[in-house]
C-alpha positions as CSV (number, residue, x, y, z in Angstrom):
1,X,8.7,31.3,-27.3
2,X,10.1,28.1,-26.2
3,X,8.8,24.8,-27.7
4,X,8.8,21.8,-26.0
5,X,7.5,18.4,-27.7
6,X,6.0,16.8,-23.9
7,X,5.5,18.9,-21.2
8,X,4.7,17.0,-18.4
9,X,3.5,18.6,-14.9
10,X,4.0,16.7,-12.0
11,X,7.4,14.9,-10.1
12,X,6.2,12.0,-8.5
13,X,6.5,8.2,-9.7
14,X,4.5,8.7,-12.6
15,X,5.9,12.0,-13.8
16,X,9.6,10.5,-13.2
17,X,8.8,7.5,-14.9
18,X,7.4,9.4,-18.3
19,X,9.8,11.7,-18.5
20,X,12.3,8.6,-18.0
21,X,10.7,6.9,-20.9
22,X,10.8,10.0,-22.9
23,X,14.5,10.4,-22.8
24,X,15.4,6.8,-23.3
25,X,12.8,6.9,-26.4
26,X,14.3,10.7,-28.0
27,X,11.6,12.4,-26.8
28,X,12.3,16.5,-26.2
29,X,10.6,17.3,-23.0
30,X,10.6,19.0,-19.9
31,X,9.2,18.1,-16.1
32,X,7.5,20.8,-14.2
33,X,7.1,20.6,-10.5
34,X,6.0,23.0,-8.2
35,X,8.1,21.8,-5.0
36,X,11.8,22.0,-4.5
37,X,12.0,18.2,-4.9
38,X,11.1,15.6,-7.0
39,X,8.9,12.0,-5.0
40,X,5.4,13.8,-4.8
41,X,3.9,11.8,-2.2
42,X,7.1,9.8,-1.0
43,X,7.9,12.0,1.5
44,X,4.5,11.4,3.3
45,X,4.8,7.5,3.3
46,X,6.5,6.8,7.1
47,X,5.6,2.8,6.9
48,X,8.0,0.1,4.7
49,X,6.8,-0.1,0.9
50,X,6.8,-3.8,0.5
51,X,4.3,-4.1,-3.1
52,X,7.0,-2.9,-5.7
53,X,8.4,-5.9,-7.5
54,X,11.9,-5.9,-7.5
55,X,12.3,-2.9,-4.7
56,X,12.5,-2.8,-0.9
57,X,11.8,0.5,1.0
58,X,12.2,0.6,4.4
59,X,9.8,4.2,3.6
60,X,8.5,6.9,1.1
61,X,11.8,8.6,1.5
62,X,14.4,5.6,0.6
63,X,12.1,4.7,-2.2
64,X,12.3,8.7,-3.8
65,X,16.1,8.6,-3.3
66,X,16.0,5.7,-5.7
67,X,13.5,6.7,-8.4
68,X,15.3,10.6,-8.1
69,X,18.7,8.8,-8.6
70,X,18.0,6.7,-12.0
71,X,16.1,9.9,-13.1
72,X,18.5,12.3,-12.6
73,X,21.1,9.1,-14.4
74,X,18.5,9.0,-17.2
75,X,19.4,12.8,-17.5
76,X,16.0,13.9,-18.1
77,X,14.6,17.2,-18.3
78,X,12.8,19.1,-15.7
79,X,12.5,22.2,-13.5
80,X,11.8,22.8,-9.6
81,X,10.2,25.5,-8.1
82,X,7.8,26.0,-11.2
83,X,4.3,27.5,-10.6
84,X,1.8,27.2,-13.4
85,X,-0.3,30.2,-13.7
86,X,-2.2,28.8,-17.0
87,X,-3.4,26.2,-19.7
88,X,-4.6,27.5,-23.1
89,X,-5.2,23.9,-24.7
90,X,-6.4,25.5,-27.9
91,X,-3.3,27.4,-28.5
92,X,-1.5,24.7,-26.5
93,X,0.8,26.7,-24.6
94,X,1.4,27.0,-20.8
95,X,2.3,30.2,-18.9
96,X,4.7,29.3,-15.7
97,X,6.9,30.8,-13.0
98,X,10.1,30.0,-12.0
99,X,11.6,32.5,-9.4
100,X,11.1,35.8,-10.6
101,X,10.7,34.7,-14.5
102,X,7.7,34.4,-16.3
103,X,8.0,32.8,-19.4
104,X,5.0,30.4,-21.8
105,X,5.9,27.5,-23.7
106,X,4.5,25.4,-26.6
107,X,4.0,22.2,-26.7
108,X,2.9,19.5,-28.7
109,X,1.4,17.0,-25.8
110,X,1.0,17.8,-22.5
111,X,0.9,14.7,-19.9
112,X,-0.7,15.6,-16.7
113,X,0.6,13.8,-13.6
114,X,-0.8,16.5,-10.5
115,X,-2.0,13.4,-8.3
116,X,-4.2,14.0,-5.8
117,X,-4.5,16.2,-2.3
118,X,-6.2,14.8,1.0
119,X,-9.4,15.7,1.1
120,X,-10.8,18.5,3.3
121,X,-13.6,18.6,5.7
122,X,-13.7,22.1,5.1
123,X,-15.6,23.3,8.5
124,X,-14.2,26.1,10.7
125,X,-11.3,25.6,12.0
126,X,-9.9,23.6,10.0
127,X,-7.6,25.9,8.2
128,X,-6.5,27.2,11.5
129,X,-5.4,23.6,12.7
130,X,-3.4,22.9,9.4
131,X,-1.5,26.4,9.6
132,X,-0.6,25.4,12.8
133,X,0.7,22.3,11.3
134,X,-1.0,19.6,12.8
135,X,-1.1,17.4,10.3
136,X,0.0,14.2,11.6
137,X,1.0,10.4,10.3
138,X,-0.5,7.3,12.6
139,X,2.6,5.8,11.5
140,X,4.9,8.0,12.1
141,X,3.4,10.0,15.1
142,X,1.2,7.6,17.0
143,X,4.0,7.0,20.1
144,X,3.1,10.9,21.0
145,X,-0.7,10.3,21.6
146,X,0.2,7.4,24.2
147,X,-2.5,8.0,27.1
148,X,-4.6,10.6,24.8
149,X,-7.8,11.1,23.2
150,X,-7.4,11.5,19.3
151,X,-10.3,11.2,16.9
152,X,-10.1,9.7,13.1
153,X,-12.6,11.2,10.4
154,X,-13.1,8.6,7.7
155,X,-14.4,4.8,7.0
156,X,-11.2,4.1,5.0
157,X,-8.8,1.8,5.1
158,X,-6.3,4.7,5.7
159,X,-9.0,5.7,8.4
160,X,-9.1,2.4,9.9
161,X,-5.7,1.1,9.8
162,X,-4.5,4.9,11.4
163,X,-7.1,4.3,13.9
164,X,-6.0,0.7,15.0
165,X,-2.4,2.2,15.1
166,X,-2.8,4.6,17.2
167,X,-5.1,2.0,19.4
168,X,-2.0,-0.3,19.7
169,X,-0.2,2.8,20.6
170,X,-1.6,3.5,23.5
171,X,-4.3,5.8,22.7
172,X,-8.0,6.5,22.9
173,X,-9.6,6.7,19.9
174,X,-12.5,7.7,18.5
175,X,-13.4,6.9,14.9
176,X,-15.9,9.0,13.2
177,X,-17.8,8.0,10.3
178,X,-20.5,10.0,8.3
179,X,-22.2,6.5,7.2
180,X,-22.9,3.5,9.0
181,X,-21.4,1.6,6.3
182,X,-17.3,1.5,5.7
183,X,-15.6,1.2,2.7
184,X,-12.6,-0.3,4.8
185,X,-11.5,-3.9,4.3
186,X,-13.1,-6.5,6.7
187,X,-9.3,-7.2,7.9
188,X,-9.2,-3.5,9.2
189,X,-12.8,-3.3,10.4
190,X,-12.7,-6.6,12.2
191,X,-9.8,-5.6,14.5
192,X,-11.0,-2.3,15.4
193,X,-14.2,-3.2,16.3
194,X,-12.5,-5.8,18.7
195,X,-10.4,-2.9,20.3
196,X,-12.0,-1.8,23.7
197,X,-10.1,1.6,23.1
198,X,-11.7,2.5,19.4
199,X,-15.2,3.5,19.6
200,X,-16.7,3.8,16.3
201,X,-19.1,6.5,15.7
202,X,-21.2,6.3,12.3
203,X,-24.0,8.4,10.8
204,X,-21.8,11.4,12.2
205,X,-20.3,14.6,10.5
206,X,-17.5,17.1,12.2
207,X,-19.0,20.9,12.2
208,X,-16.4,22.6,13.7
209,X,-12.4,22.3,14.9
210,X,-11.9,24.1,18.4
211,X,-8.6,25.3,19.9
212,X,-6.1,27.9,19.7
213,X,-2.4,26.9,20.0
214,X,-4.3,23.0,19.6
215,X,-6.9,21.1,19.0
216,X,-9.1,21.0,22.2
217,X,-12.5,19.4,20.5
218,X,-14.3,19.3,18.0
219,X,-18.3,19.8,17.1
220,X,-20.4,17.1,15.6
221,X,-23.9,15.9,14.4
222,X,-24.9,12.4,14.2
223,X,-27.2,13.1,11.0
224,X,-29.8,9.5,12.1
225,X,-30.7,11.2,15.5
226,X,-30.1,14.9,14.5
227,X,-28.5,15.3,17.8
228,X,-25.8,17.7,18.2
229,X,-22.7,17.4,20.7
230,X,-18.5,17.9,20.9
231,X,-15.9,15.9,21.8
232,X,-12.7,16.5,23.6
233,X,-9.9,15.7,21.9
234,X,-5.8,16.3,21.9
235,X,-5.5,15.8,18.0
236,X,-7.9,14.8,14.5
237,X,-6.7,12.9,12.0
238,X,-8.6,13.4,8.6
239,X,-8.9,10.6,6.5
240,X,-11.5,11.0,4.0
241,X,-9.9,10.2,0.8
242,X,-8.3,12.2,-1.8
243,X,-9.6,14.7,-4.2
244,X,-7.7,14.8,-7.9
245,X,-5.5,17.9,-8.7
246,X,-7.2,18.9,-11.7
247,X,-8.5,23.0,-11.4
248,X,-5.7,23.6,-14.2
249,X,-7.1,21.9,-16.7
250,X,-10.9,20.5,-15.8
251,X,-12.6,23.2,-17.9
252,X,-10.8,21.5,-21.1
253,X,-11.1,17.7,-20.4
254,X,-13.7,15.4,-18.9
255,X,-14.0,14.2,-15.6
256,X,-16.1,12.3,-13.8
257,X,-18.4,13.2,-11.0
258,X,-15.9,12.1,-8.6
259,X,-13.4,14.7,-10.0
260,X,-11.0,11.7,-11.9
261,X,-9.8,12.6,-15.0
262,X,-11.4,10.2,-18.1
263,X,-8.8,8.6,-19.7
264,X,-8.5,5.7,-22.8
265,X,-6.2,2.6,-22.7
266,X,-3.4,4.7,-23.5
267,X,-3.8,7.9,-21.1
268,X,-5.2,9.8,-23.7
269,X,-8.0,12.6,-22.1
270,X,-10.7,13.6,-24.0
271,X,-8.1,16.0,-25.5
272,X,-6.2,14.9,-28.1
273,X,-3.2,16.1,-27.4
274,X,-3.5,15.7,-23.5
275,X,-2.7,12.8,-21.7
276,X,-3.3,11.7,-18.0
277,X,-1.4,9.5,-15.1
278,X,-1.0,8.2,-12.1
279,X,-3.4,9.4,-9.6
280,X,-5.3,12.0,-11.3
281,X,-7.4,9.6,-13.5
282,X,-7.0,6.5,-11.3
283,X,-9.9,5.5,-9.0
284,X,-8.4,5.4,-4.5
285,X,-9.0,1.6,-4.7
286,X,-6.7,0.4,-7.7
287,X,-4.4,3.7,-6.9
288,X,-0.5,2.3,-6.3
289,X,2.8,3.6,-7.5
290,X,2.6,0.1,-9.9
291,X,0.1,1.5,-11.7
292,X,1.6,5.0,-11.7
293,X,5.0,3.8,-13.2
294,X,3.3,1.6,-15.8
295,X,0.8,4.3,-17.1
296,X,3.9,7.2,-17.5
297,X,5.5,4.8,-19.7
298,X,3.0,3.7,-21.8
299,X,1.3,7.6,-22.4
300,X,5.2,7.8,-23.0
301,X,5.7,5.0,-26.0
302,X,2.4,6.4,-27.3
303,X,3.4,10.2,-27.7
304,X,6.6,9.0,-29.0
305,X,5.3,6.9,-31.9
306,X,2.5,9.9,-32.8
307,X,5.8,12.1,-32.9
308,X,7.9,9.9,-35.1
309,X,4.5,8.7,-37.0
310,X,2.6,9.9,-40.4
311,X,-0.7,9.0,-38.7
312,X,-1.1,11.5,-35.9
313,X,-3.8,8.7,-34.4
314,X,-1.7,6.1,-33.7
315,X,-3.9,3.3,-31.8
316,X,-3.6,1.0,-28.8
317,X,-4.2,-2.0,-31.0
């Protein structure tokens, strides 16, 4: 069986930037990610990234050519294409897949970098529209629902901000709400509500996604007046926040009620010798890949001094 001192799962910014730190520190480790490319969630961000000191990204995709290019100059470890079938912490060993091989590995820490997955509304539907691949960016897309009616699940800033977007863009919009109250910023609630082509709808919940080759409407319940009625639409855009990528491991750490990995100053789980970054243990509202880069590398430094250390417990302090 193959020992590996870090095994860290996940290949976006805080992935890269631990397994970066590991090799510049003499770490032996090894990246998993299940994609066929490093960047995560890069790939998905279609507007300029303007909040990394020192970096300018037109997009998510300029920004992953530059943190795959240092880390593939660092000359770190790591493999693509990698499904993880299992965890057994006690043993700590992970079974994976790469291709047709199946193969487990020991390790002696294991950092956890999954992220995080949008959300579902899980009605019926649903499934159907996302196999069909309409999954769409406001950013990105809004210049094709010029003239049409497009509906925006969520009380978001995401939600808000795709909304108003797609308002400037020329379409109709209808933004749907389960609460009357938003957890949007007052800059992004402000401006829609002054938009004569959003119409907010609150206290309201989607049942049911309608169409065949498209979404043609959708079902809803305003839960206040318990009054039940559809909407026709040409597209939904779901933006109800993220949910943590966690069903490897949640059985062996804690996690809150909100499904975010507990974590110390350091990364550290509730596991001693698993550690958590990025996305997975932050909180939606202080989530930023800042905080992701920072948090690899210190879980990082940490792992390395308990390796090279007498005193397995080495502390923040």
């Amino acid at each position: 069986m193959q020992h590996v001192d870090v095994i860290i799962i996940g290949g976006g910014p805080a992935g890269i930037s631990a397994a970066i730190w590991c090799k510049r520190l003499g770490v032996n480790h090894l990246l998993l990610e299940k994609k066929e490319e490093l960047g995560g969630q890069f790939s998905k961000i279609h507007n300029e990234i303007i909040d990394y000191p020192g970096l300018y990204a037109k997009d998510g995709k300029e920004m992953q050519r530059m943190f795959v290019e240092q880390f593939d100059r660092a000359g770190c470890s790591y493999r693509l294409g990698t499904n993880i079938f299992s965890i057994n912490h006690s043993l700590q060993t992970i079974k994976i897949q790469q291709k047709n091989k199946i193969e487990e590995i020991h390790f002696n820490y294991l950092v956890l970098a999954t992220g995080t997955n949008q959300r579902k509304l899980e009605v019926p539907g649903e499934k159907e529209m996302i196999d069909r691949g309409e999954s769409y960016s406001a950013t990105a897309d809004r210049y094709l629902f010029k003239n049409k009616i497009v509906a925006v699940v969520g009380g978001g800033d995401r939600a808000f901000e795709g909304a108003i977007l797609l308002a400037e863009a020329g379409a109709i919009v209808y933004l749907i709400h389960r609460s009357k109250y938003f957890k949007a910023r007052t800059q992004y609630t402000d401006i829609a509500s002054q938009k004569e082509n959003i119409k907010i709808i609150t206290d309201t919940k989607v049942t049911a996604i309608h169409g065949d080759k498209q979404v043609t409407s959708i079902d809803l319940i305003n839960t206040h007046l318990n009054k039940v009625f559809s909407l026709e639409i040409d597209a939904l855009f779901v933006r109800i926040g993220t949910k943590p990528n966690t069903e490897l491991i949640e059985d062996n750490i804690e996690i809150t009620k909100q499904g975010v990995v507990v974590v110390d100053q350091i990364g550290k789980t509730s596991n001693d010798s698993i550690y958590a970054i990025g996305d997975i243990c932050t909180k939606p509202l202080f989530s930023s890949i800042v905080s992701s880069v920072g948090q690899g590398a210190i879980a990082a430094k940490h792992i390395s001094l308990r390796l090279t250390s007498n005193d397995e417990h080495v502390t923040w302090s």
